[in-house]
PQR file of N, CA, C, O and H, with PARSE charges and radii, in Angstrom:
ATOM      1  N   UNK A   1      -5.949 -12.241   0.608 -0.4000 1.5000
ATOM      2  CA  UNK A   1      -6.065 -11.074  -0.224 -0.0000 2.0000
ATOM      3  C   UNK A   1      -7.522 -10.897  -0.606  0.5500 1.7000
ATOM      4  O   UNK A   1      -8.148 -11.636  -1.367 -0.5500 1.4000
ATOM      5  N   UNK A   2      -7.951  -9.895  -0.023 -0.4000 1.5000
ATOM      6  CA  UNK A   2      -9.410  -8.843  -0.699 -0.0000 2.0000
ATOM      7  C   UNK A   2      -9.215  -9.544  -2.244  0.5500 1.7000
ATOM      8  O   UNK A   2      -8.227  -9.779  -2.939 -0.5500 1.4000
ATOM      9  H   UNK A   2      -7.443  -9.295   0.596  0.4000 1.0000
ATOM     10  N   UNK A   3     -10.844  -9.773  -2.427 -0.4000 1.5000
ATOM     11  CA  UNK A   3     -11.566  -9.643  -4.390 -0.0000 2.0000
ATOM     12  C   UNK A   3     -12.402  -8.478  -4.645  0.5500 1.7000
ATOM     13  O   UNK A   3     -13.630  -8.543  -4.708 -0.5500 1.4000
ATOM     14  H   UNK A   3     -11.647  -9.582  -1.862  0.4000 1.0000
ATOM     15  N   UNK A   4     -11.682  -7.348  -4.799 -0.4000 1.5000
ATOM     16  CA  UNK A   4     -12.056  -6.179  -4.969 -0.0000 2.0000
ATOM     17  C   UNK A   4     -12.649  -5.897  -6.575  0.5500 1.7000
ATOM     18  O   UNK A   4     -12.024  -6.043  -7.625 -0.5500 1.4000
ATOM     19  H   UNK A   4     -10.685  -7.295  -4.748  0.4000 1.0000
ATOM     20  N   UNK A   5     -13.873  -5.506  -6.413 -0.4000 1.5000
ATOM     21  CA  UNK A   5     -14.268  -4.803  -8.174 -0.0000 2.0000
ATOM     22  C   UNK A   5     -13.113  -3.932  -8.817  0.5500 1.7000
ATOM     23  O   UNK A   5     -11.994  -3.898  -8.305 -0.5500 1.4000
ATOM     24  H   UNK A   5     -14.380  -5.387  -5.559  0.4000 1.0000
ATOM     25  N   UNK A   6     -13.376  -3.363  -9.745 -0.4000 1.5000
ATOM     26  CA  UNK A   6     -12.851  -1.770  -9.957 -0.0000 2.0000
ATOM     27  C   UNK A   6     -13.455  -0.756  -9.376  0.5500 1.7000
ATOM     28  O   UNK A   6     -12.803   0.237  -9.050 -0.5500 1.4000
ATOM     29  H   UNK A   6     -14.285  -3.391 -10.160  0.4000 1.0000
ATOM     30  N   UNK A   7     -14.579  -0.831  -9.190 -0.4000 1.5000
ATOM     31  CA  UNK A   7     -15.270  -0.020  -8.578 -0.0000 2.0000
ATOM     32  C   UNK A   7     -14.432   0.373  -7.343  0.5500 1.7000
ATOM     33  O   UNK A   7     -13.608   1.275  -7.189 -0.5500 1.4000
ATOM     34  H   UNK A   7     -15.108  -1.637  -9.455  0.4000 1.0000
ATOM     35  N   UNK A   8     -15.023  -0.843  -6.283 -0.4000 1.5000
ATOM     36  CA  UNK A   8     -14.051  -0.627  -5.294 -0.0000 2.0000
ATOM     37  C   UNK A   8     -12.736  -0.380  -5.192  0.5500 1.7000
ATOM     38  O   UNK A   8     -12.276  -0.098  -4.085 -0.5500 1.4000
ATOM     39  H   UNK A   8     -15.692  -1.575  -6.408  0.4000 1.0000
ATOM     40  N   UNK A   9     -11.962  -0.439  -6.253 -0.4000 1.5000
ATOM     41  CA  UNK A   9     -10.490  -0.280  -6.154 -0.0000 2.0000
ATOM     42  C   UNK A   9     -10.662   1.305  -6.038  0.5500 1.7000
ATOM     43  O   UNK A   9     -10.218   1.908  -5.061 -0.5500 1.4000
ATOM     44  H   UNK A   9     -12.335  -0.668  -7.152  0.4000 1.0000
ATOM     45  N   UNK A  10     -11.220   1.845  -6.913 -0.4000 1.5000
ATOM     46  CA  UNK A  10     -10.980   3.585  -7.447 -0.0000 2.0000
ATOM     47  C   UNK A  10     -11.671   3.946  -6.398  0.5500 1.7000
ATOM     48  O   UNK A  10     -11.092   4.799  -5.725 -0.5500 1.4000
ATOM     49  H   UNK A  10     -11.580   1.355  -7.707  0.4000 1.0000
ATOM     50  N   UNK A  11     -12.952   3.533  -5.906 -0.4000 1.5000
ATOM     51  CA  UNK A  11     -13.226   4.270  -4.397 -0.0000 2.0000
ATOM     52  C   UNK A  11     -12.356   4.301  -3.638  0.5500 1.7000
ATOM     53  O   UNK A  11     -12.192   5.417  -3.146 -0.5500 1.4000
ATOM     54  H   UNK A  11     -13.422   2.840  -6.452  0.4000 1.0000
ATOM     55  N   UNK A  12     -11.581   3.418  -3.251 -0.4000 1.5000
ATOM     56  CA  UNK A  12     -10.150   3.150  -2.494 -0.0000 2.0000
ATOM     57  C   UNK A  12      -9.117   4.185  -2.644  0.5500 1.7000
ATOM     58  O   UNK A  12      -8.924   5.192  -1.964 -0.5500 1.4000
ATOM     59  H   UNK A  12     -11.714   2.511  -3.651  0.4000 1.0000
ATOM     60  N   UNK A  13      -8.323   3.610  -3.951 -0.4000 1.5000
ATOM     61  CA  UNK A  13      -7.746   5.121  -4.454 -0.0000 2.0000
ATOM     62  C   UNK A  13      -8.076   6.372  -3.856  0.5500 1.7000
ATOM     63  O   UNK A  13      -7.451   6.877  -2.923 -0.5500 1.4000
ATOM     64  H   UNK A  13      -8.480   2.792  -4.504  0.4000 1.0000
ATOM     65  N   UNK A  14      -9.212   6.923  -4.496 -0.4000 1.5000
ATOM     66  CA  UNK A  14      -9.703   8.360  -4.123 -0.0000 2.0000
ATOM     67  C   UNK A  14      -9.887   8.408  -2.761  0.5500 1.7000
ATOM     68  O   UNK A  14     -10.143   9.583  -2.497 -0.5500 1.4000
ATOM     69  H   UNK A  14      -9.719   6.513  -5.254  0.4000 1.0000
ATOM     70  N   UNK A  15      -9.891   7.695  -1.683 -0.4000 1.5000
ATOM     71  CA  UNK A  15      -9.943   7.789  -0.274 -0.0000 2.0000
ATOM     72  C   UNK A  15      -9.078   7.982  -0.093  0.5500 1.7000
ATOM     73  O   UNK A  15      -8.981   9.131   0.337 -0.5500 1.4000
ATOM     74  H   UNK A  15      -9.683   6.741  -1.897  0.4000 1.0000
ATOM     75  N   UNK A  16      -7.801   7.276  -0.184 -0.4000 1.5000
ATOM     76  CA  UNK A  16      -6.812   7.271  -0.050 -0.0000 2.0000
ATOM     77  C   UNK A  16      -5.571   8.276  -0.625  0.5500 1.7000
ATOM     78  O   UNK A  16      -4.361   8.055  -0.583 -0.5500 1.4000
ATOM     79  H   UNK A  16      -7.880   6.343  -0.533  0.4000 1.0000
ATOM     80  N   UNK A  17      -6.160   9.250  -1.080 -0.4000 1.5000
ATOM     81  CA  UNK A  17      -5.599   9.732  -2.507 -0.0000 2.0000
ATOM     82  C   UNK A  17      -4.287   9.434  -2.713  0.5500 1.7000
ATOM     83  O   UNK A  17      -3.313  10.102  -2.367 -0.5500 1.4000
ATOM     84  H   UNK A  17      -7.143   9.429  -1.114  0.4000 1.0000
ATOM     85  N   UNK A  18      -4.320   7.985  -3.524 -0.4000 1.5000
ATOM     86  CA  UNK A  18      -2.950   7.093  -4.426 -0.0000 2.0000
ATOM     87  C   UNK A  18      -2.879   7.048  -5.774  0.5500 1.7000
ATOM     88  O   UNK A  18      -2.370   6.187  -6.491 -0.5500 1.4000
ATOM     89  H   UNK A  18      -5.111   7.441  -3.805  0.4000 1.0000
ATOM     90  N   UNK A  19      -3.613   8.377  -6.148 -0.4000 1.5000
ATOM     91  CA  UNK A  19      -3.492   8.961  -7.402 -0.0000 2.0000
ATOM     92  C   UNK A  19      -1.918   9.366  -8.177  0.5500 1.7000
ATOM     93  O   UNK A  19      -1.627   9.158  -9.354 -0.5500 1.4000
ATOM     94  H   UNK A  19      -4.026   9.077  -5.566  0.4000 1.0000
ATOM     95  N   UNK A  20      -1.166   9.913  -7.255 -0.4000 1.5000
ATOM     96  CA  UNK A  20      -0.229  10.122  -7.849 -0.0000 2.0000
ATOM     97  C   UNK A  20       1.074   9.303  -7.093  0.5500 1.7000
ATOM     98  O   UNK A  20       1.807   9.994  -6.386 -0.5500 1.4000
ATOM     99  H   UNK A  20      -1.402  10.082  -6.298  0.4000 1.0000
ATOM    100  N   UNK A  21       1.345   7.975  -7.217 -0.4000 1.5000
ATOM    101  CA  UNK A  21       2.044   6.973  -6.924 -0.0000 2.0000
ATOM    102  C   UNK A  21       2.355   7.427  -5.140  0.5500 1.7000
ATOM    103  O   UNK A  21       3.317   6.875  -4.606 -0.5500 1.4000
ATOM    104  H   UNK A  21       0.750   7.414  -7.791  0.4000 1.0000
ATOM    105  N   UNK A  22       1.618   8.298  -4.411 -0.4000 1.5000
ATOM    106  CA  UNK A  22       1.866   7.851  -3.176 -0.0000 2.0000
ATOM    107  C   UNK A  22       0.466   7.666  -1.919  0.5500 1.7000
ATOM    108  O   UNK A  22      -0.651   8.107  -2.190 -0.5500 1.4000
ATOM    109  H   UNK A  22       0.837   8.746  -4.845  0.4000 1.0000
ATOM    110  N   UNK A  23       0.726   7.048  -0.741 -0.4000 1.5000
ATOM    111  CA  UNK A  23      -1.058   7.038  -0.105 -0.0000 2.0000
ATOM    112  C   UNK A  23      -0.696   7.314   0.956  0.5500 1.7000
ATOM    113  O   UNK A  23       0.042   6.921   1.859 -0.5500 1.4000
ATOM    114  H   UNK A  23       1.633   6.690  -0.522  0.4000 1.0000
ATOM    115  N   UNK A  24      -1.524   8.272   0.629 -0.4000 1.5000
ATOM    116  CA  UNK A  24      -1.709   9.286   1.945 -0.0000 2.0000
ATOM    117  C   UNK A  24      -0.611  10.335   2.208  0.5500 1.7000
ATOM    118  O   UNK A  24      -0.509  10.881   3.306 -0.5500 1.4000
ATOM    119  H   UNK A  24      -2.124   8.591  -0.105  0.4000 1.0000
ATOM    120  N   UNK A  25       0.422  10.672   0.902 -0.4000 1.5000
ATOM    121  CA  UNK A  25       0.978  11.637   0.542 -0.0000 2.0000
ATOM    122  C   UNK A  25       2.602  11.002   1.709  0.5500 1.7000
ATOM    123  O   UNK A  25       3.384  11.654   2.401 -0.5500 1.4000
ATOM    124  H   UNK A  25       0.339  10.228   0.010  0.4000 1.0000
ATOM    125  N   UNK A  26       2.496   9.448   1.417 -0.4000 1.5000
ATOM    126  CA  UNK A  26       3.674   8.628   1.944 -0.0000 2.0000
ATOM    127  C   UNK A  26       4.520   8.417   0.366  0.5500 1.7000
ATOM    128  O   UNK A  26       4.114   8.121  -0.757 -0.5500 1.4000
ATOM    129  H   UNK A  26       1.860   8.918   0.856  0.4000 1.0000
ATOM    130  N   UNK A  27       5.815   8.718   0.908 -0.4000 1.5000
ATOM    131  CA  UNK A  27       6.674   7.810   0.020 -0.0000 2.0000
ATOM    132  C   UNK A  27       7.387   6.459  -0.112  0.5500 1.7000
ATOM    133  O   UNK A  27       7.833   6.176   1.001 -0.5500 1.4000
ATOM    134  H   UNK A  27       6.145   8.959   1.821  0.4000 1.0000
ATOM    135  N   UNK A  28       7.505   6.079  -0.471 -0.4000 1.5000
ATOM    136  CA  UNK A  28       8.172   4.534  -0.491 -0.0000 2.0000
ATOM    137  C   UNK A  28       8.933   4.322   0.882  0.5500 1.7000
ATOM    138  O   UNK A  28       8.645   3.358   1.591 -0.5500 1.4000
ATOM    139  H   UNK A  28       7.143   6.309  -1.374  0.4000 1.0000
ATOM    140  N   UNK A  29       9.991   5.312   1.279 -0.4000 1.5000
ATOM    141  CA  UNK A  29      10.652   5.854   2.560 -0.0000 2.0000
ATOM    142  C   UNK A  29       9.827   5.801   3.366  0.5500 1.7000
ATOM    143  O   UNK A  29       9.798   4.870   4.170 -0.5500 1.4000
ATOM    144  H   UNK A  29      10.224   6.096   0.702  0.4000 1.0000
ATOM    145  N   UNK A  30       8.748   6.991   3.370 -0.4000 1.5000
ATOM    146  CA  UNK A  30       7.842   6.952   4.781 -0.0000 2.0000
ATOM    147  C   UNK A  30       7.325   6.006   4.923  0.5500 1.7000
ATOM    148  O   UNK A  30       7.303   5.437   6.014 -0.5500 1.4000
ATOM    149  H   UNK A  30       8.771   7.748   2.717  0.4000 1.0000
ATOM    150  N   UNK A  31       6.904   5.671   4.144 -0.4000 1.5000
ATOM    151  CA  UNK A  31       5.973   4.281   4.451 -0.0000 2.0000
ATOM    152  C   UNK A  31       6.288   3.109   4.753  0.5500 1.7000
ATOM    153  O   UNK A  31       5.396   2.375   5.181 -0.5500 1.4000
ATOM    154  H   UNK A  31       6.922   6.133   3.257  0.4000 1.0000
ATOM    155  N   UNK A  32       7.545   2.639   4.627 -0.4000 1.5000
ATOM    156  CA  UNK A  32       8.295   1.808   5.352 -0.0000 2.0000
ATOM    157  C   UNK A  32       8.441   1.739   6.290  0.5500 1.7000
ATOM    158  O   UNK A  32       8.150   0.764   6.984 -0.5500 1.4000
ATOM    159  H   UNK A  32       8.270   3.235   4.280  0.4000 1.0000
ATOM    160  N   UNK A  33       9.201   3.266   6.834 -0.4000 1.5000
ATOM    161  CA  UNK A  33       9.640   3.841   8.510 -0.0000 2.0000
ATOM    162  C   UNK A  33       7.956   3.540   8.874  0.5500 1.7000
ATOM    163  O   UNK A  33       7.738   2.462   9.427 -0.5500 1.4000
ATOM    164  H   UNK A  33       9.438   4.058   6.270  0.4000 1.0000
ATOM    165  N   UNK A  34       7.141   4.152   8.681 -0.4000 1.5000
ATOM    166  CA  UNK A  34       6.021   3.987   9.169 -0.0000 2.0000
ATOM    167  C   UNK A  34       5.516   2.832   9.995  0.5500 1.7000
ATOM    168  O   UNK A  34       5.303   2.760  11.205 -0.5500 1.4000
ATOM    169  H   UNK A  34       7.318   5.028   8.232  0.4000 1.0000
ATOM    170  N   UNK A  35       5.367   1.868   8.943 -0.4000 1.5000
ATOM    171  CA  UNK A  35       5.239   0.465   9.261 -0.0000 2.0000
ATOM    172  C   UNK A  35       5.995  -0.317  10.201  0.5500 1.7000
ATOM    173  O   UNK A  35       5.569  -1.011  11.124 -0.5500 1.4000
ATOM    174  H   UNK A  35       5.540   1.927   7.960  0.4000 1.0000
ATOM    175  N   UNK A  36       7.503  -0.047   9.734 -0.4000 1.5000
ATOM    176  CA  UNK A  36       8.440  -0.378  10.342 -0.0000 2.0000
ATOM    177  C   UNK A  36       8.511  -0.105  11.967  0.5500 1.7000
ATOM    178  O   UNK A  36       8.706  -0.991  12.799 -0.5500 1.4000
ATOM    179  H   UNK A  36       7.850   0.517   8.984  0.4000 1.0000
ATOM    180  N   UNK A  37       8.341   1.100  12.215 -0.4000 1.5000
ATOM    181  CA  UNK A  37       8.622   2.139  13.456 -0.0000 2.0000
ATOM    182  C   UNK A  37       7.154   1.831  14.247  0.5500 1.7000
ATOM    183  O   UNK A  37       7.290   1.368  15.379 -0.5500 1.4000
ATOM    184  H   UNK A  37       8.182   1.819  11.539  0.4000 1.0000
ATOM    185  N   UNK A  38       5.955   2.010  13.838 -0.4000 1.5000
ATOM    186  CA  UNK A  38       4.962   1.945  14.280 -0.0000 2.0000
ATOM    187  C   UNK A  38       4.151   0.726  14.224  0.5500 1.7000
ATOM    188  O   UNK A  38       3.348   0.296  15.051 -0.5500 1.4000
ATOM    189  H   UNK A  38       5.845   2.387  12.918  0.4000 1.0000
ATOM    190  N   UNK A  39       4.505   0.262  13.120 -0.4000 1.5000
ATOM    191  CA  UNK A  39       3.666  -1.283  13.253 -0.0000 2.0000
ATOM    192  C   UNK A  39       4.218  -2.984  13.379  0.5500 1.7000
ATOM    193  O   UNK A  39       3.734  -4.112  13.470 -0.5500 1.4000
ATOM    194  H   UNK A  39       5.158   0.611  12.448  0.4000 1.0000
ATOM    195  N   UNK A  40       5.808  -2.178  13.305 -0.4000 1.5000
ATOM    196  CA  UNK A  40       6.652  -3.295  13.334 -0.0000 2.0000
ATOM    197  C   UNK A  40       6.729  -4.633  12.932  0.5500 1.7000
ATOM    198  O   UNK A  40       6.998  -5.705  13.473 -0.5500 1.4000
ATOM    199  H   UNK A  40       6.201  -1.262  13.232  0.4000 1.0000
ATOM    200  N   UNK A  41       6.250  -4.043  11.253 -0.4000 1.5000
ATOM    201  CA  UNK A  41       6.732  -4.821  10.232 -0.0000 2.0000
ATOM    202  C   UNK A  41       7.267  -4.162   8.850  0.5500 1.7000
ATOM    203  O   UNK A  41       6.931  -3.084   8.361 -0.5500 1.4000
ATOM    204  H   UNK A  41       6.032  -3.172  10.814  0.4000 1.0000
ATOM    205  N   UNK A  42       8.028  -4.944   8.447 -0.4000 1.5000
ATOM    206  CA  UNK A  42       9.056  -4.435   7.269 -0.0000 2.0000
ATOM    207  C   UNK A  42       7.724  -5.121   6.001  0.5500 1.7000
ATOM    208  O   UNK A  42       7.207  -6.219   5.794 -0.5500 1.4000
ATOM    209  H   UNK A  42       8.301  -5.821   8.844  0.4000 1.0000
ATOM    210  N   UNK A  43       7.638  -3.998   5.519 -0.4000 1.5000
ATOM    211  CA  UNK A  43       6.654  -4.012   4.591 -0.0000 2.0000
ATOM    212  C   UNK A  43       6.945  -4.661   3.154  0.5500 1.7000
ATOM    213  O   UNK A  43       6.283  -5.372   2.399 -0.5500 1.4000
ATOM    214  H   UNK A  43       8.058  -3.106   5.687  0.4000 1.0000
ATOM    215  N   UNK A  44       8.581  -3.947   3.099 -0.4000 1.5000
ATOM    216  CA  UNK A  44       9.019  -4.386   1.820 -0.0000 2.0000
ATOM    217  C   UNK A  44       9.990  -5.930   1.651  0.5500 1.7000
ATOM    218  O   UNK A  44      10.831  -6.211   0.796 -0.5500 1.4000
ATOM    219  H   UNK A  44       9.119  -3.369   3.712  0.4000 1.0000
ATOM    220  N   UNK A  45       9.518  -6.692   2.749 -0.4000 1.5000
ATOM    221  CA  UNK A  45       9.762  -7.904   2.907 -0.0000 2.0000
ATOM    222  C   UNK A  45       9.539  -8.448   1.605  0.5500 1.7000
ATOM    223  O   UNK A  45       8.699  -7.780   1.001 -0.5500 1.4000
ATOM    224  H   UNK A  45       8.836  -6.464   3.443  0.4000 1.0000
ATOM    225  N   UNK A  46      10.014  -9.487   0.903 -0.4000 1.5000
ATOM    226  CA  UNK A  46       9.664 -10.272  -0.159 -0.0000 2.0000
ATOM    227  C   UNK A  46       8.257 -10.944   0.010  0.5500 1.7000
ATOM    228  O   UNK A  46       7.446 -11.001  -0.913 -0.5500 1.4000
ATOM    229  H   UNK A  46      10.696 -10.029   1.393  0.4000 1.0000
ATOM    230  N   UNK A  47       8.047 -11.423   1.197 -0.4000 1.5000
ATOM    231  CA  UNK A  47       6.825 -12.185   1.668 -0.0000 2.0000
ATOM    232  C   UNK A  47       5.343 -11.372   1.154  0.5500 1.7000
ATOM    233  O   UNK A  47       4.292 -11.893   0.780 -0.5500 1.4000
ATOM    234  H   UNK A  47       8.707 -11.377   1.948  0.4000 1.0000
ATOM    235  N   UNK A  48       5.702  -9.865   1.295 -0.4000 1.5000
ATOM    236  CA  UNK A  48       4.230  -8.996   1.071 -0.0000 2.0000
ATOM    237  C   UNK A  48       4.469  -8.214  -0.270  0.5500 1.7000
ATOM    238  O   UNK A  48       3.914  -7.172  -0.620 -0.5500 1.4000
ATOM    239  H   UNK A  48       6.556  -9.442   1.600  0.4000 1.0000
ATOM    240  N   UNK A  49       5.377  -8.912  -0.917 -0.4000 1.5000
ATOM    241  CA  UNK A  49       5.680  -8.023  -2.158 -0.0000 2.0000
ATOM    242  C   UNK A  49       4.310  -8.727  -3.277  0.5500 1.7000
ATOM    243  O   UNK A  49       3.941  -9.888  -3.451 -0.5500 1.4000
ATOM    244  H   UNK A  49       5.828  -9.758  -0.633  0.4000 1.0000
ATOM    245  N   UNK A  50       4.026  -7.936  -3.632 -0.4000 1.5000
ATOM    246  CA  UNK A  50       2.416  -8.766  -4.906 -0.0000 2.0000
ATOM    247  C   UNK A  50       2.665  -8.153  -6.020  0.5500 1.7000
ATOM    248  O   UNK A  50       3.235  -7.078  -5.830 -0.5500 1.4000
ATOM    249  H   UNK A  50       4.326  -6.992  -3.491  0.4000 1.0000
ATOM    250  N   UNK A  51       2.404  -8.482  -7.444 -0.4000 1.5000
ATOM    251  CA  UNK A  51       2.406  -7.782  -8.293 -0.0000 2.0000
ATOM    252  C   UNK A  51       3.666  -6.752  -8.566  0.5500 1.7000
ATOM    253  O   UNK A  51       4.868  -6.952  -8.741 -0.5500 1.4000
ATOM    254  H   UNK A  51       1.941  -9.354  -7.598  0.4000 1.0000
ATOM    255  N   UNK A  52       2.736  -5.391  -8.518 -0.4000 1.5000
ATOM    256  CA  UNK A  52       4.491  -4.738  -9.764 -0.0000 2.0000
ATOM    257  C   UNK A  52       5.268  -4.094  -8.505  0.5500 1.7000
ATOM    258  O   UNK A  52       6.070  -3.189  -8.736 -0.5500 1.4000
ATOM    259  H   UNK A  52       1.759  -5.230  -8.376  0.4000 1.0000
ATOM    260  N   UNK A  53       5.018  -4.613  -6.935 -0.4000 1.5000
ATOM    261  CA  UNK A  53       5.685  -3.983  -6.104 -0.0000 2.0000
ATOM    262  C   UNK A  53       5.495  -2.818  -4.987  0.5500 1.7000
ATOM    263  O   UNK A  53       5.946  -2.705  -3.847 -0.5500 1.4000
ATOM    264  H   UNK A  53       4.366  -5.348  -6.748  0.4000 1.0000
ATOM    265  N   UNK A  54       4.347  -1.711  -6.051 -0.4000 1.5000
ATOM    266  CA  UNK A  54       4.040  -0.238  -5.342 -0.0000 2.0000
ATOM    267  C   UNK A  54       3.842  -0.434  -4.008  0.5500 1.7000
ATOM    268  O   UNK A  54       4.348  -1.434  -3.498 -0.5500 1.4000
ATOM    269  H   UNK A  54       3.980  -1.802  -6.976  0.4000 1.0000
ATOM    270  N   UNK A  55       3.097   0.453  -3.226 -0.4000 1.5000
ATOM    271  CA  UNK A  55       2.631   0.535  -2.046 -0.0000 2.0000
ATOM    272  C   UNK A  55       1.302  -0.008  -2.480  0.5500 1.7000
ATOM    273  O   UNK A  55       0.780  -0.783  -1.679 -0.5500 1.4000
ATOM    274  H   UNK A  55       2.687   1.266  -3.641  0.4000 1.0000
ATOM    275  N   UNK A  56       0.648   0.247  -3.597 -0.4000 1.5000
ATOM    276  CA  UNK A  56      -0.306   0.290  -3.362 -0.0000 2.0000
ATOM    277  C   UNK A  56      -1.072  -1.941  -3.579  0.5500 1.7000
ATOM    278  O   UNK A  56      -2.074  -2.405  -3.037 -0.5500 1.4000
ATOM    279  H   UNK A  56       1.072   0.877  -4.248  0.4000 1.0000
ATOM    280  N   UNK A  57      -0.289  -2.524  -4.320 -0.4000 1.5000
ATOM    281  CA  UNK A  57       0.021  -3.978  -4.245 -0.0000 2.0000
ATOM    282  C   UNK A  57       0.893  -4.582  -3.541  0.5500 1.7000
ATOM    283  O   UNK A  57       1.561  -5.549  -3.908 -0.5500 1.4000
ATOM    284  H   UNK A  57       0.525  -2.147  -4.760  0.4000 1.0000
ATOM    285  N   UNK A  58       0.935  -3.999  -2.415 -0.4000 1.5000
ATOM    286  CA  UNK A  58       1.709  -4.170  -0.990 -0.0000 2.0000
ATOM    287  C   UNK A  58       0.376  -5.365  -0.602  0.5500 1.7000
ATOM    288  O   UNK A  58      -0.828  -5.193  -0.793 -0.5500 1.4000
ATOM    289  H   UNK A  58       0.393  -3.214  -2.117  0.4000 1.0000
ATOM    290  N   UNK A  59       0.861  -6.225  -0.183 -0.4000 1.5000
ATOM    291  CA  UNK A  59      -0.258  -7.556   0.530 -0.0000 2.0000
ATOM    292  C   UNK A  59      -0.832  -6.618   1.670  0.5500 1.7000
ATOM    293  O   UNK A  59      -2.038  -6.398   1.781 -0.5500 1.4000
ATOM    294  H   UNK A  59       1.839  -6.365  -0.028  0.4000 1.0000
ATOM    295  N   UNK A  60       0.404  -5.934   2.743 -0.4000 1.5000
ATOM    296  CA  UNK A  60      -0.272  -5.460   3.990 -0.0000 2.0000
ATOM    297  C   UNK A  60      -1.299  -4.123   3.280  0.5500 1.7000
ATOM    298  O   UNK A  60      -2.524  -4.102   3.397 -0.5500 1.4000
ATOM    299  H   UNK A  60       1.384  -6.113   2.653  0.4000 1.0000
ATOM    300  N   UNK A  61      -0.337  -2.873   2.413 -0.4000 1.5000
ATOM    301  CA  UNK A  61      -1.343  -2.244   2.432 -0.0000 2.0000
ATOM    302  C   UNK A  61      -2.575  -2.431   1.751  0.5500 1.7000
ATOM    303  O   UNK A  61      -3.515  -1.712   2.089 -0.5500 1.4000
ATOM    304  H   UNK A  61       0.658  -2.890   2.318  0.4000 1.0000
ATOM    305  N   UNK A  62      -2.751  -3.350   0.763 -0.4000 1.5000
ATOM    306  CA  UNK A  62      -3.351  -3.296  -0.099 -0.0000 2.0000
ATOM    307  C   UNK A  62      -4.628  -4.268   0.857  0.5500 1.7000
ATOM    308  O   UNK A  62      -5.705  -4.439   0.286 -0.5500 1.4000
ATOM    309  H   UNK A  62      -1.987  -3.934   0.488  0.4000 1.0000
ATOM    310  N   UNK A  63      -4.498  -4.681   1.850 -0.4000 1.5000
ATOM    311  CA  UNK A  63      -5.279  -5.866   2.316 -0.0000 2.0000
ATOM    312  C   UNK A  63      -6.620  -5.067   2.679  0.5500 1.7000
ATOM    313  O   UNK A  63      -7.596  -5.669   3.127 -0.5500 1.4000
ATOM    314  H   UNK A  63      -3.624  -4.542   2.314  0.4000 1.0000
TER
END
């Protein structure tokens, strides 16, 4: 796991725009299928679960 500032977190964010609980205008749904379908891994595995859960403290996405 990345040791990200705040800085860098909110640059992140705003790239990403995960301003309003989704990234890249994915929902919990898409972003699963996503992963799932295209990268062929189950994201919401217990293994990559960190913190309070979101996408955005996802181990994979957040890495």
């Amino acid at each position: 796991m990345a040791n990200l500032t705040t800085i860098e977190k909110q640059i992140l964010e705003k790239l990403f725009q995960m301003g309003g609980g989704y990234v890249l205008n994915f929902s919990d749904r898409a972003m699963g299928e996503f992963f799932r379908d295209d990268v062929g891994v189950d994201i919401y595995n217990q293994k990559y679960n960190y913190a309070s859960g979101s996408k955005a403290n996802n181990k994979i996405c957040a890495a």
